[in-house]
C-alpha positions in Angstrom: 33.7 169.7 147.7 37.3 168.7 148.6 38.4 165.6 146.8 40.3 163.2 149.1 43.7 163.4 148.8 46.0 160.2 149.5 49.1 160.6 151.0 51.7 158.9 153.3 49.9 160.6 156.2 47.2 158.0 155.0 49.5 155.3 156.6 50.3 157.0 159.6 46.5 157.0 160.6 46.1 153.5 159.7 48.9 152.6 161.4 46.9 150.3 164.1 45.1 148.0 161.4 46.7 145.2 159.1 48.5 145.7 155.9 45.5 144.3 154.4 43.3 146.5 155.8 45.7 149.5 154.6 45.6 148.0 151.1 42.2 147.9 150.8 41.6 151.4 152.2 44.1 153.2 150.4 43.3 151.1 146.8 39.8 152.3 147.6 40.4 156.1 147.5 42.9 155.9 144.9 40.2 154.0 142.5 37.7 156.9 144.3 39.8 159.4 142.3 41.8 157.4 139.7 39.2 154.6 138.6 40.5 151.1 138.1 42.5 151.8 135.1 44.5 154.7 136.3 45.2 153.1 139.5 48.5 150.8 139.3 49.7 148.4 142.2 52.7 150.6 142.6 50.7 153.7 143.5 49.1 151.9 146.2 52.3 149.7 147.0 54.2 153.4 147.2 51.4 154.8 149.4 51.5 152.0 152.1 55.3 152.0 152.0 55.3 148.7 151.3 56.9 146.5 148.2 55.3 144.8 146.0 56.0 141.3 147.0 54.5 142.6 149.9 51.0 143.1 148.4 50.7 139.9 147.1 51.2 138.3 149.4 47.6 139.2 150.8 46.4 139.6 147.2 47.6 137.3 143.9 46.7 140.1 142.0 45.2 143.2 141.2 41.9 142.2 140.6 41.6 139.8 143.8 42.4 143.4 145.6 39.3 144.7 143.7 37.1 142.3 144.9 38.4 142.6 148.4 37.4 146.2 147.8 33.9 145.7 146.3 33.2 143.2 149.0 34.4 145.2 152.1 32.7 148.4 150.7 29.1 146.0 150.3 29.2 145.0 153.9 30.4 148.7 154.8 27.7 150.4 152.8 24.9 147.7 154.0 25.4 147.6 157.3 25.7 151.6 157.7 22.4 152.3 155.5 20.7 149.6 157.9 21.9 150.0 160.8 18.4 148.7 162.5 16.6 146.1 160.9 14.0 147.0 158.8 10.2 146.6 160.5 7.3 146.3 158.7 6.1 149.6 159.3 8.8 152.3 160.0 8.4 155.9 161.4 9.2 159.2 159.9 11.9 159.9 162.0 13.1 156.5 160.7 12.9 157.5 157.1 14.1 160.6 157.4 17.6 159.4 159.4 17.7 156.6 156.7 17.7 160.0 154.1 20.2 161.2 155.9 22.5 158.2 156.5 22.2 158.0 152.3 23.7 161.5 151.9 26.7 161.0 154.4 27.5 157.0 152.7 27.1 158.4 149.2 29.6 161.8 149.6 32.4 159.0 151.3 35.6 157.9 148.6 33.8 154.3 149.0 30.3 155.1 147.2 32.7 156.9 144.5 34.8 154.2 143.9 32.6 151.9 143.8 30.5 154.4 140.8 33.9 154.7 139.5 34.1 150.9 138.6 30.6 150.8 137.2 31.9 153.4 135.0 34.6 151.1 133.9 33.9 147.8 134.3 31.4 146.9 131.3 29.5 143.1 131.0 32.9 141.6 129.0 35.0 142.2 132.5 35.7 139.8 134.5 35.1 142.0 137.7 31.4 143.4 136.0 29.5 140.7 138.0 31.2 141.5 141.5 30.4 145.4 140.9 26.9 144.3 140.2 26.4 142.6 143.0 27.2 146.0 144.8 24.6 147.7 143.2 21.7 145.1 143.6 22.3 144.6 146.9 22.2 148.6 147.4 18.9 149.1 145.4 16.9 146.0 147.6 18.5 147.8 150.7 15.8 151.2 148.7 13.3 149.0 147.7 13.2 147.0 151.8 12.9 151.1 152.9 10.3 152.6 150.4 7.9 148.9 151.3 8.4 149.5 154.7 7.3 153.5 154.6 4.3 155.1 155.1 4.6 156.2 151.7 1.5 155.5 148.9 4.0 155.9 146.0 4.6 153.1 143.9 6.7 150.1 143.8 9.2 152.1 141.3 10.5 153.9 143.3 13.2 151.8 144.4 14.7 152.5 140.5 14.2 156.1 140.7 15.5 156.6 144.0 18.8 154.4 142.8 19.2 156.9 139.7 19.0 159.9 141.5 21.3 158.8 144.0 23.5 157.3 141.0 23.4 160.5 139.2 24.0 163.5 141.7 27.4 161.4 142.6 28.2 162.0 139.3 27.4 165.9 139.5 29.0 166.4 143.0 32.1 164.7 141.5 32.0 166.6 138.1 31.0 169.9 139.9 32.9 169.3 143.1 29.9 170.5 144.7 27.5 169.2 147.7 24.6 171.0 146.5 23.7 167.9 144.5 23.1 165.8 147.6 20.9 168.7 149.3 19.1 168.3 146.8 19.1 165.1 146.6 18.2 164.6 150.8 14.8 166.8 149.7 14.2 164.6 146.8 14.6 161.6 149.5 12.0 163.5 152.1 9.2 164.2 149.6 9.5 160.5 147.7 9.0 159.3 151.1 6.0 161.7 151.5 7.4 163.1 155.3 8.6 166.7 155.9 12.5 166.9 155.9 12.8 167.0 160.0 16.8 166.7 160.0 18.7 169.5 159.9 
């Protein structure tokens, strides 16, 4: 797996959208790669070719641009993982693109900065409630998809799906290796009880 690499060129594509916008994005893959910690302003600052005053002036500081990430990378992830709104009885084909849409959000620099902040961020942080919210909001977005399957497993599964998810990021990260959410789409397929019918 090739890890994203930030670089002016990074600006050049974002050219069309606001310095905010550019802030956010390119904070996001640095804290993707770096965590929150080894991220500084001026990394990003240097990235964006902008100065610091510069930044602050949409942010007041670094944390306010870490909420501005979480909360862009909630309505992101939400909105992409339910792209339809949920009925009360949904298809296998429906399941199975849901599987799929999983494996494509979770490889992205968003789902790993946002693992990357758990990682850091303990209870005694001021940002530990925002991160939180991220991942509630991401397991009743499971929970919403495994009620509204045909599947007879049980009312768990929203935790275990969430920890397997959770845990092959970690491995694809460590390993730098896709395998992980292969596997994982399988996993996804027989918790839902269909047959894997994506390629």
């Amino acid at each position: 797996m090739n890890k994203a690499i930030v670089t002016n060129r990074t600006v050049d594509r974002q050219a069309k959208i606001s310095t905010r916008e550019a802030l956010i994005n390119t904070a996001t893959q640095l804290f993707s790669q770096h965590g929150y910690v080894g991220t500084s302003i001026e990394s990003i600052t240097q990235i964006c070719g902008i100065k610091k005053a510069s930044l602050f002036h949409h942010f007041k500081s670094k944390q306010d641009l870490v909420i501005a990430v979480i909360n862009a990378e909630t309505n992101f992830c939400i909105n992409y993982l339910l792209k339809d709104s949920i009925e009360s009885s949904i298809s296998e084909q429906d399941v199975a693109e849901f599987s799929q849409r999983c494996i494509t959000y979770f490889s992205k620099p968003g789902a790993y900065a946002m693992m990357m902040l758990s990682m850091e961020l303990n209870e005694q942080h001021d940002l530990y409630v925002e991160v939180q919210k991220y991942f509630k909001l991401l397991q009743q977005t499971f929970s919403q998809y495994i009620a509204a399957s045909a599947s007879k497993n049980n009312a768990q599964l929203d935790e275990q799906l969430f920890i397997q998810i959770t845990g092959r990021m970690i491995l694809a990260r460590v390993f730098e290796s896709n395998q992980y959410f292969d596997e994982l789409k399988s996993w996804i397929d027989n918790l839902m009880g269909i047959k894997s019918i994506l390629v």
